[in-house]
C-alpha positions in Angstrom: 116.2 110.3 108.2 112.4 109.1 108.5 109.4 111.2 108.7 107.2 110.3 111.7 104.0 111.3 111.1 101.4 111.6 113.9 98.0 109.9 112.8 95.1 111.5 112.9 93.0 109.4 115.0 93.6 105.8 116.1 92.2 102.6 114.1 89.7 100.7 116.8 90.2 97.0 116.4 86.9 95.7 117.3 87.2 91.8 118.4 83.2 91.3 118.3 82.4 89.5 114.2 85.5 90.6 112.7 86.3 86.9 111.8 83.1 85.5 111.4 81.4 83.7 108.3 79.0 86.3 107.2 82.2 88.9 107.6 84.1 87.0 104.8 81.4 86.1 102.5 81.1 89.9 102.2 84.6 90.3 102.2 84.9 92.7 105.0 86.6 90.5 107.7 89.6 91.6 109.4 91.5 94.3 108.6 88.5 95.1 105.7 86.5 95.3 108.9 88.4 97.6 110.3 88.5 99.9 107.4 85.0 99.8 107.2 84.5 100.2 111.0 87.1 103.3 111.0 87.0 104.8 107.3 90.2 104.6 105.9 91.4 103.4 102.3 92.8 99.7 103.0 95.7 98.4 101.0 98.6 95.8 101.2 101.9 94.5 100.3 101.7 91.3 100.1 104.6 88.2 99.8 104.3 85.0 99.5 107.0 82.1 100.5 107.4 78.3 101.9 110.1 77.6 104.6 110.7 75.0 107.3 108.6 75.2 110.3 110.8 76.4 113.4 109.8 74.4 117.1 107.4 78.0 118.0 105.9 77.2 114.7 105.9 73.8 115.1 104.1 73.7 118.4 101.5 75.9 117.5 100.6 73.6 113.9 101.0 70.5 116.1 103.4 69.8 113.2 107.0 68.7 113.4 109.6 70.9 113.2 111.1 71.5 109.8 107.6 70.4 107.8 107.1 72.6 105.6 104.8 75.6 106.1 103.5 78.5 103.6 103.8 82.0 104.6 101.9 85.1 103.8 103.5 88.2 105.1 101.5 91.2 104.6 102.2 94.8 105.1 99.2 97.1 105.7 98.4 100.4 105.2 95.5 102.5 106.2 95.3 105.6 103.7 98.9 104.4 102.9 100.2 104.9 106.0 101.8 101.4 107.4 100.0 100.6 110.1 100.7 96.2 110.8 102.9 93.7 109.9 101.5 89.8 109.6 102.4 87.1 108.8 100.7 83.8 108.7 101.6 80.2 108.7 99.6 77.2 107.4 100.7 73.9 107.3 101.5 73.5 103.6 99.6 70.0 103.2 96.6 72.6 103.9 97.6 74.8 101.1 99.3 73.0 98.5 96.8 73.1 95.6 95.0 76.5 97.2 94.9 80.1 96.4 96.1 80.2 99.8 99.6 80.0 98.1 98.9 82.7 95.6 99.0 86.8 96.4 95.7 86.9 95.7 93.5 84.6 98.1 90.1 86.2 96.9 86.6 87.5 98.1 87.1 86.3 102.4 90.6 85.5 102.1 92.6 82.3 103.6 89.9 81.5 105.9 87.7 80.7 103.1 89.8 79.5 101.1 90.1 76.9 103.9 86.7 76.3 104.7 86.3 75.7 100.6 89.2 73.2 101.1 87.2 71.3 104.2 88.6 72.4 106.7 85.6 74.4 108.6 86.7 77.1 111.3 86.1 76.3 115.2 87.6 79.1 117.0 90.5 81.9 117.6 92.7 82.5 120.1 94.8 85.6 120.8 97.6 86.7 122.7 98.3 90.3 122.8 101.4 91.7 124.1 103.5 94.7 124.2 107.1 95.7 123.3 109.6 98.1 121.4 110.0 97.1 117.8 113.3 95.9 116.1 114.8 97.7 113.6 113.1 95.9 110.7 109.8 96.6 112.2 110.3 100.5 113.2 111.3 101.3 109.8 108.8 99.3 107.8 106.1 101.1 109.8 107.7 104.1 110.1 108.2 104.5 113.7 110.7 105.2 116.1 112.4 102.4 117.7 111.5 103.9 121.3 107.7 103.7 120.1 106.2 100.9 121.4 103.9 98.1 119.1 101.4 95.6 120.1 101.7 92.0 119.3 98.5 89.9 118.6 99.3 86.5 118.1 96.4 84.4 116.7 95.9 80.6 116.6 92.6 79.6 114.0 91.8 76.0 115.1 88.9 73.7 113.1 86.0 72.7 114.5 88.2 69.5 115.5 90.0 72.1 117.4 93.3 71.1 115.5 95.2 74.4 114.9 94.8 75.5 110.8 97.2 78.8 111.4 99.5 80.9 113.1 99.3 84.6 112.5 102.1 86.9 113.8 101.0 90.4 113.5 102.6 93.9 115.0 100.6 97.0 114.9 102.1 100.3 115.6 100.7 100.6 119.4 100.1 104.3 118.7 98.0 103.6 115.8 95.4 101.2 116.7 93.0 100.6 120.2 91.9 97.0 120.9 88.3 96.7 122.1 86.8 93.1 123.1 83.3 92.4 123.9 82.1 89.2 125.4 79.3 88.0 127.8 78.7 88.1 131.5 78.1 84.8 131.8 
């Protein structure tokens, strides 16, 4: 039987800088950002593997089908409690040579580790969604299968606007808050 804890207080996943350039050169971007934003001891399991690109994948990379992409599923914890699952995909013509492909990216992560490689960051988009979890999912993050998760999907595109990743992530939706700021005009 699994313990289900109830968290203390939910993370707030602020939208505003959290990828931006000054962000990863002081290698607090992302979920970093959101430790430091909300005060919790980050950590993560991290694996790393190449398979063929399915046609979701596919689409998204504006690569064929069956290329071959790098994956980077992580498993993160905040204060060791499992709190997302994602996993990225990147073109592996992008990564082959990169510490992209080791468990380790270093200080800012794939995103620099792009940008060092050329390939200079336009934009991100993000679909968020809502569901139960599967099996897999509800026990890696400790959570009943009747409690629901959020799904973020995020597409990073180049300045070229051609698509440099895929990023599937699930976040346990009684865990986090999403907040996005953006102007009037």
């Amino acid at each position: 039987m699994v313990d289900f804890v109830e968290p203390a207080s939910n993370i707030q996943r602020s939208s505003q800088a959290r990828l931006s350039r000054a962000a990863r050169a002081e290698n607090r971007a992302a979920f970093l950002a959101d430790a430091g934003a909300n005060g919790f001891v980050p950590s993560a399991s991290v694996e790393v593997r190449f398979e063929q690109a399915d046609a979701r994948v596919a689409e998204h990379l504006a690569i064929a089908e069956g290329a071959e992409v790098t994956v980077r599923e992580r498993v993160l914890r905040a204060d060791g409690q499992a709190v997302q699952l994602s996993v990225s995909r990147l073109s592996r013509e992008l990564t082959r040579g990169t510490a992209i492909e080791d468990v380790e990216t270093g200080p800012g992560g794939t995103y620099a580790r792009l940008e060092e490689a050329g390939h200079r960051l336009g934009s991100f988009v993000e679909q968020v969604g809502a569901r139960l979890p599967n099996p897999a999912e509800a026990a890696l993050l400790h959570l009943s299968e009747a409690t629901p998760v959020l799904t973020v999907t995020r597409v990073a595109h180049g300045e070229d606007g051609s698509p440099l990743e895929i990023n599937d992530m699930v976040l346990a939706a009684d865990r986090y808050q999403l907040s996005y700021a953006w102007p009037a005009d």
